[in-house]
C-alpha positions, 0 to 999 in steps of 0.5 A: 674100453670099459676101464677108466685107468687102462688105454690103449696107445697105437703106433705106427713105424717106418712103413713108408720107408724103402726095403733098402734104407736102415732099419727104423722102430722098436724091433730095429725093421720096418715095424708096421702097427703096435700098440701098448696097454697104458695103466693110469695106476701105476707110476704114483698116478701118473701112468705107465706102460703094463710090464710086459705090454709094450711094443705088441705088432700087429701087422708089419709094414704099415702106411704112416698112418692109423686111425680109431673109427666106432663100431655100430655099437657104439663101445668097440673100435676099429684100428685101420692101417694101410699095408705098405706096398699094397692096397690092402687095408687091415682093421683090427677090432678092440672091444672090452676082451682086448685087440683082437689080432686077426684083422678084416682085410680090404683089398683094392686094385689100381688107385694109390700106387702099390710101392707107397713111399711118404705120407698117408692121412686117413681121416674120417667123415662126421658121420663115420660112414667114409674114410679119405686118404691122402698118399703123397709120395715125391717119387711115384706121386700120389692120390687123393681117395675116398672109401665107404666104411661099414663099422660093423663089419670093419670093411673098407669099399667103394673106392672112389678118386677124388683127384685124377692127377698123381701128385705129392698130396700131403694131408685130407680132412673132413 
């Protein structure tokens, strides 16, 4: 934001892992959300990752999935992952001053099961005003959903089932 040769990558590891299988990401644990600031100068013009920028968490043990969603402004980001184990959805603000760390948090009850294992999609409308999420899990089945989403507050509400049925859902687009 605001830089044609600096980026920002995310990542996310192992959240849909269970507490009891080896250890997996960079820091050898159930990582959860990273990201790395990317400098296309460096390398000969080919880019690489600044010296000391690499591997930088957030949140530990994440859904498999994240997703970037505008601010109201239209210059600043949202970051949403989803919190393993849990219904609670962090959004973590990027702007021009960099990735703020403290995220908002959205907390739910019921819906997706609370112990998460497989896939998570979340993906956003055309409009930017709702986020679907698939949870496909062969173990606890899983749940097709649909949330509001403010962008200028980062907040996730109104959960709504789009399916009633728990099954291994896989993936969900707009």
């Amino acid at each position: 934001i605001g830089s044609s040769t600096k980026y920002y990558a995310f990542q996310v590891d192992g959240g849909s892992t269970t507490f009891t299988q080896p250890a997996c990401g960079p820091l050898a644990r159930f990582d959860g959300l990273y990201y790395h600031i990317i400098d296309m100068t460096l390398n000969g013009g080919l880019g690489d990752i600044v010296a000391g920028r690499k591997n930088i968490s957030l949140v530990d043990s994440t859904g498999e999935s994240v997703i970037g969603m505008m601010h109201e402004n239209g210059k600043d980001f949202w970051i949403i992952v989803r919190k393993a184990h849990s219904n609670n959805y962090y959004s973590f603000l990027v702007t021009q001053s960099g990735v703020c760390t403290t995220p908002v948090i959205s907390s739910f009850t019921g819906g997706i099961p609370s112990n998460p294992r497989g896939l998570m999609t979340l993906a956003p409308s055309h409009d930017a005003t709702q986020i679907a999420v698939s949870q496909g899990s062969t173990i606890s089945g899983g749940l097709l959903q649909l949330f509001d989403f403010e962008s200028c507050s980062g907040r996730l509400s109104n959960p709504t089932n789009i399916s009633n049925s728990l099954r291994g859902w896989y993936d969900v687009a707009f």
